[in-house]
N, C-alpha and C positions, 0 to 999 in steps of 0.2 A: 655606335659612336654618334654625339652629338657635337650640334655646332650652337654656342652662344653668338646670340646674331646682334648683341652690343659688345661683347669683347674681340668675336671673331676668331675665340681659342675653341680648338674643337679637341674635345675629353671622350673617355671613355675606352672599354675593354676590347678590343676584337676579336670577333668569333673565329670558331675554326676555318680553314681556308685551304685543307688539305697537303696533299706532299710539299706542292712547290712553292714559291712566292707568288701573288695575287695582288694585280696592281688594281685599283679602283680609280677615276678620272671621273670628274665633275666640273664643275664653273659654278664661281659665286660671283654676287652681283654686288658691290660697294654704294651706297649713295647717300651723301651728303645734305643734312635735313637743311632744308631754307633754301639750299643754293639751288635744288633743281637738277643736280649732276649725278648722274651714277657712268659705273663705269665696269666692265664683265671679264674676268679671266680667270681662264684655265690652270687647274689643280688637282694633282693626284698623289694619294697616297700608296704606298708599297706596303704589302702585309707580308711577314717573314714565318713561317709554322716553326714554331718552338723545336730544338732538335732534338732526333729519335737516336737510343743507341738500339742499332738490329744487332749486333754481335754479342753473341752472349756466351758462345764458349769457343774458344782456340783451338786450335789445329797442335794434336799432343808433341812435346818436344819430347826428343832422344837425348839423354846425358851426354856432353861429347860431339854429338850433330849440330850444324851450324845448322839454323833456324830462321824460320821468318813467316811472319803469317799480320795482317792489315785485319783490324779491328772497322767496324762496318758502321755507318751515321748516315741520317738524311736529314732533313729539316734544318733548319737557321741560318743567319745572315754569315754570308763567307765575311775573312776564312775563319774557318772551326779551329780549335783546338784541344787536344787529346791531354790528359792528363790521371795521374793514379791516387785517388784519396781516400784508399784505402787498403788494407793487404799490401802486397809484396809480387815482385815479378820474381821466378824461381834466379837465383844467383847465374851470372853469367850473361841474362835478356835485359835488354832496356827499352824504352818505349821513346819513340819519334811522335816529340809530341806536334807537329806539323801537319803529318800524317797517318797517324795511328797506327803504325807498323813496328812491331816488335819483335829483334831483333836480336842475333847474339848468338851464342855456343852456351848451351844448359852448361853448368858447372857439376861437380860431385864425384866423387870416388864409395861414397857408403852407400847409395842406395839401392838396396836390395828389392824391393816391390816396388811397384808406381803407385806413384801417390797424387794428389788431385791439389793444386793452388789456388783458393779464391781471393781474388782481389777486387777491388770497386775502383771503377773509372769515371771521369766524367766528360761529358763533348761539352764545348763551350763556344757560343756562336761570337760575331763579333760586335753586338748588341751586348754583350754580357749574358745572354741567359744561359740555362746551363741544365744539363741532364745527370742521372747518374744510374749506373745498372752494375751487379754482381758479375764477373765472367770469371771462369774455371777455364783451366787448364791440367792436362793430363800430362806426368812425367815421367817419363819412361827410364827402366834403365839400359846402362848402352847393351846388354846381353838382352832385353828382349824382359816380356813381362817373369818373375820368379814364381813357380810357384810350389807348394807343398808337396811333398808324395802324394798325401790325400787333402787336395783344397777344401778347404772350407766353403761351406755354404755362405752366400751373402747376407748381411746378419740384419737386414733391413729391407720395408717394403718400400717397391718405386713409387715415390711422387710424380703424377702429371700434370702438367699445365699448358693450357693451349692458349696461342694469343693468333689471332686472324687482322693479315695484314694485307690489304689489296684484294686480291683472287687468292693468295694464300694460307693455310692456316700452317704455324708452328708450333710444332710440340717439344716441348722442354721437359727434362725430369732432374731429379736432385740422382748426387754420384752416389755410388752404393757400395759400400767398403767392401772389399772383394771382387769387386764386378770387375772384368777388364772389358766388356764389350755388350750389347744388348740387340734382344730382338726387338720387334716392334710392327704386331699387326692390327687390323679391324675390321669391324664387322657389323650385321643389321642385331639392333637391340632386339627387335620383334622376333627375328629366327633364335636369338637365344634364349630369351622367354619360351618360346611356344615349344623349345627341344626340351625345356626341361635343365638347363645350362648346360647345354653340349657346343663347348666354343670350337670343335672340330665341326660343327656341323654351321655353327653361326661364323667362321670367317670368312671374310670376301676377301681378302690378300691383304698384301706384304706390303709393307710401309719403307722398313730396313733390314737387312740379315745383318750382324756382326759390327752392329756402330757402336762406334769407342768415342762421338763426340756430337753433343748438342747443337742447335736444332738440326730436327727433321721437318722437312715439308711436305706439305700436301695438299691436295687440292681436290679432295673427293665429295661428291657432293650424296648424301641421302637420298633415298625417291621420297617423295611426297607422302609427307607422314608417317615419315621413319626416321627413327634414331640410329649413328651410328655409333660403337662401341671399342674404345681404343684400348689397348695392350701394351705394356711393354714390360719384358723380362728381362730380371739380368743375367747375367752368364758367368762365371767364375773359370777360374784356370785350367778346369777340368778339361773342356774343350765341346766337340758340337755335341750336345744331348744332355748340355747341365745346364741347361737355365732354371731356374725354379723363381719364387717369389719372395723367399725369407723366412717364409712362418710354416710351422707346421701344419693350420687350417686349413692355409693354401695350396702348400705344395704335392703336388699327388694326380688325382682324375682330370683336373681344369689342363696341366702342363702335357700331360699322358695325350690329351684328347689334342694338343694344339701339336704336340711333337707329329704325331701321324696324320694331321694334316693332311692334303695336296696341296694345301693353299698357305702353307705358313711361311718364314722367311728362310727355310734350311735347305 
């Protein structure tokens, strides 16, 4: 940011300034050409970091269960506020938009499988600025997840994406039609190269057993000059020993090797 030193408007972008607000204090000097007079005070500017939305998937509702789960923000000038501009809250939730807490008894009588609700949010500080993120929601029904005699395999491979936040990293994945729940391990890049791709020999542990909802965190750090190597499978109705990957290229030796594990998440 700059200061024009004949108008005294001071312009310009400010850079990042981290989680919280960041005050900056200075003194400028005034003085009056001819007369001989200046005159010196104190001035400080407030930086506000644009707001974050951290929540990115809800806590699954039960059809019939009275509900409640707070949508997660840091960054911007209070107060914030919560809003949906996009998608749909499953019938029966509403959103606090003061708060970001949603709320309510899931509605439905026909739903026979769970199914996954994405909607788009936004936090909006009181400066006006404004963020927006996707978050899913898992719907349960009030029996409990349904599934086939013989479930079907999940008919799609997991997306991951990791975003590192603080000392933190987050891992995200896309929902996987069939899937009611996922493992999720990793390991050194270097021991799975050099095995020959034996992820039973390259895992270093368990991240999550049996999670039904994004994110995961973590905080594990590589040695020096190593790569680590993340995982996650989905699991279908079948129950502990079905997880596979979706495709037939993949599923087989890779799952085989990570099942008999010691180190996996079962």
């Amino acid at each position: 940011m700059i200061l024009d030193p004949w108008t005294a408007e001071i312009t310009g972008v400010p850079g990042f300034v981290g989680p919280a607000p960041l005050t900056f204090t200075f003194s400028l000097t005034f003085s009056i050409p001819g007369e001989g007079k200046t005159e010196t005070r104190p001035f400080s500017i407030t930086v506000t970091p644009w707001p974050r939305i951290i929540s990115l998937a809800c806590d699954d509702a039960v059809v019939g269960v009275p509900y409640s789960d707070t949508l997660q923000g840091t960054g911007g000038a209070m107060p914030r506020s919560w809003s949906i501009v996009g998608g749909g809250l499953p019938a029966g939730l509403a959103l606090d938009t003061a708060t970001g807490t949603i709320s309510g008894t899931p509605a439905g009588t026909t739903l026979l499988a769970p199914s996954m609700a994405l909607f788009t949010v936004a936090l909006t500080d009181a400066n006006g600025a404004s963020t927006t993120a996707v978050v899913q929601m898992a719907l349960i029904p009030s029996g409990g997840a349904v599934c086939s005699p013989a479930p079907a395999a999940p008919t799609q491979n997991v997306d991951l994406s990791l975003w590192q936040y603080g000392t933190q990293t987050y891992i995200y994945w896309n929902a996987v039609a069939n899937a009611t729940s996922y493992d999720a391990v990793y390991g050194s890049m270097t021991t799975l190269r050099s095995s020959g791709g034996n992820f039973s020999t390259a895992t270093v542990g368990c991240l999550g057993g049996g999670v039904s909802t994004m994110p995961l965190t973590h905080s594990v750090t590589p040695l020096p000059g190593r790569v680590l190597w993340f995982l996650l499978r989905a699991r279908n109705c079948g129950g502990t020993g079905s997880f596979d990957s979706g495709t037939a290229d993949q599923i087989g030796s890779r799952d085989v090797e990570i099942e008999v594990s010691g180190r996996n998440c079962q």
